[in-house]
C-alpha positions as CSV (number, residue, x, y, z in Angstrom):
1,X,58.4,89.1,116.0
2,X,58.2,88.6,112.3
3,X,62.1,89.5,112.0
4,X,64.2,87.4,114.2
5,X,67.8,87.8,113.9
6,X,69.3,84.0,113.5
7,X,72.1,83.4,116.1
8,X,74.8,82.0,113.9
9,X,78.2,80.2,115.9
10,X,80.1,82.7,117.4
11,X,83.4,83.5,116.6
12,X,86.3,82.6,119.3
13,X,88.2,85.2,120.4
14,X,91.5,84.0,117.7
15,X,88.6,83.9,115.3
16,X,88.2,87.4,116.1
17,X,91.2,88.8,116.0
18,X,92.3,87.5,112.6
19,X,89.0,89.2,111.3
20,X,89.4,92.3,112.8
21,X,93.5,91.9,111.5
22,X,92.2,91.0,108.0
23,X,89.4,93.8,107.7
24,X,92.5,96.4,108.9
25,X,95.2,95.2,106.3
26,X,92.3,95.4,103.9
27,X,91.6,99.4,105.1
28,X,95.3,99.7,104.8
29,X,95.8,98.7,100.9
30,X,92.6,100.1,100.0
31,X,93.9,103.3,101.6
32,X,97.2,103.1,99.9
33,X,95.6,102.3,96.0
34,X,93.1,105.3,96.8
35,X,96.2,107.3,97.4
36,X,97.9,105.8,94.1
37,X,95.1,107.3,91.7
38,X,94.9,110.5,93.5
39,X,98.6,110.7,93.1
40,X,98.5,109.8,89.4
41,X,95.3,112.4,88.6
42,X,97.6,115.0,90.5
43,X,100.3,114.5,88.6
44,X,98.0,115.0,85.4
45,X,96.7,118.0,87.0
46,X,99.9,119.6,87.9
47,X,101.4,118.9,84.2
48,X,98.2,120.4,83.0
49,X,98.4,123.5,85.0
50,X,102.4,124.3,84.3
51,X,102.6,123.4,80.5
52,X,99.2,124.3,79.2
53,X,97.1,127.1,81.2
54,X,101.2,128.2,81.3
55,X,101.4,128.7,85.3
56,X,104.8,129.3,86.3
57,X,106.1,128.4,82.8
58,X,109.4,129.5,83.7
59,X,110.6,126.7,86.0
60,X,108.9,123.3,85.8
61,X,107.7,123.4,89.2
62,X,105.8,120.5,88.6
63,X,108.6,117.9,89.0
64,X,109.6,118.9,92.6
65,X,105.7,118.7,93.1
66,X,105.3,115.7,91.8
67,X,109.3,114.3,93.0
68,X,107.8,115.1,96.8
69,X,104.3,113.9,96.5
70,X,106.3,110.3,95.0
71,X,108.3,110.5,98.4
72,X,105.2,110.4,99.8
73,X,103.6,107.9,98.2
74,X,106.9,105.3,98.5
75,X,106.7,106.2,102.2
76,X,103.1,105.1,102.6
77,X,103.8,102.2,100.1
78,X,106.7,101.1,102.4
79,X,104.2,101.3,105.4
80,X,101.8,99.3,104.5
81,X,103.6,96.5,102.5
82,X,106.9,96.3,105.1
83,X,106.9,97.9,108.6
84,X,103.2,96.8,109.5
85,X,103.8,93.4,108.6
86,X,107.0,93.1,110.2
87,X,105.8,95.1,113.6
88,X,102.0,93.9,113.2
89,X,100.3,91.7,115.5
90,X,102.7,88.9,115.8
91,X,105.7,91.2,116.3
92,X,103.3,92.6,119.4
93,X,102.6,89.3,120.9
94,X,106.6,88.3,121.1
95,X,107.4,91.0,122.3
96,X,104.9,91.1,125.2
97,X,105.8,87.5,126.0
98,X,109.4,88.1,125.9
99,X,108.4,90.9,128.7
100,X,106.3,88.6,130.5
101,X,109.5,85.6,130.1
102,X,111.7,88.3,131.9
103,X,109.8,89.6,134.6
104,X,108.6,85.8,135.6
105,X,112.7,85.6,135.7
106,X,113.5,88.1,138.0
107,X,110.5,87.2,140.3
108,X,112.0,84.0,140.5
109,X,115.2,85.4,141.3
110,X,113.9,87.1,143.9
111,X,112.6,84.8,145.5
112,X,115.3,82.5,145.5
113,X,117.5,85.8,146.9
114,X,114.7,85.8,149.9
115,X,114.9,82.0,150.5
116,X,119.0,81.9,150.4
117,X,118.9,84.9,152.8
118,X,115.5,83.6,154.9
119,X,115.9,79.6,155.8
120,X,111.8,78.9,155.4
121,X,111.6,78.3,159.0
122,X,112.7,82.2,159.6
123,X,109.9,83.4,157.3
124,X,107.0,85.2,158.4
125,X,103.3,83.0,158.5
126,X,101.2,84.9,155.8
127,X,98.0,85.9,158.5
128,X,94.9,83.8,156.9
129,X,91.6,85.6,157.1
C-alpha cells in the first residue's frame, strides 16, 4: 500500500484515438528517418567496397545499388508523407459513413417498395412475445 497508482481523468474515447493516431504517425516518421541514415551509411558502404577494397571495379555496380535502394526509399518517403495521410483515419471514417448513408437508402427504399405494394392494413401483425 505504500505505492498507489493515482487515477488521473480518463481519456474519452476521441481522446484516444487521436493518441493512439499521433503515437502511429510518430512510429511512421521515425521509421522512415531510421531508414534515411541506413540508406545514406549504405551508400557509403557500397562506394567503399567498389572504389577502394576494388570489388567489382569493372562496372560501378554501386549506382544501380544505390539507384534501387533510392526507389525504395522515395517509395516509403511517398508512404508515409502522402498516401497515409490522404487514406488515414479520416479517409476511413467517410468512407464508412458514406456505406452506412447508402445502405440506410436502400432500406428505406425497400420499405417504401413493401408499403406501395402492401396497403398497411394488408400487412402482417409482428407476433409480440
Amino acid at each position: 500500500m505504500i505505492f498507489k497508482q493515482k487515477k488521473g481523468p480518463a481519456l474519452d474515447p476521441e481522446q484516444h484515438e487521436l493518441l493512439e493516431h499521433a503515437q502511429r504517425r510518430i512510429r511512421q516518421k521515425k521509421g522512415l528517418f531510421r531508414h534515411f541514415v541506413i540508406f545514406l551509411i549504405g551508400c557509403v558502404f557500397l562506394v567503399v567496397v567498389n572504389k577502394i577494397l576494388k570489388y567489382g571495379e569493372t562496372h560501378d555496380w554501386y549506382m544501380w545499388a544505390i539507384t534501387l535502394w533510392a526507389f525504395l526509399f522515395v517509395i516509403h518517403m511517398v508512404q508515409v508523407f502522402i498516401l497515409d495521410p490522404f487514406m488515414g483515419k479520416q479517409w476511413e471514417r467517410s468512407q464508412r459513413e458514406k456505406l452506412l448513408r447508402k445502405q440506410q437508402e436502400r432500406i428505406r427504399h425497400m420499405e417504401k417498395e413493401i408499403e406501395a405494394g402492401h396497403p398497411p392494413d394488408e400487412l402482417p401483425k409482428k407476433k409480440e412475445s
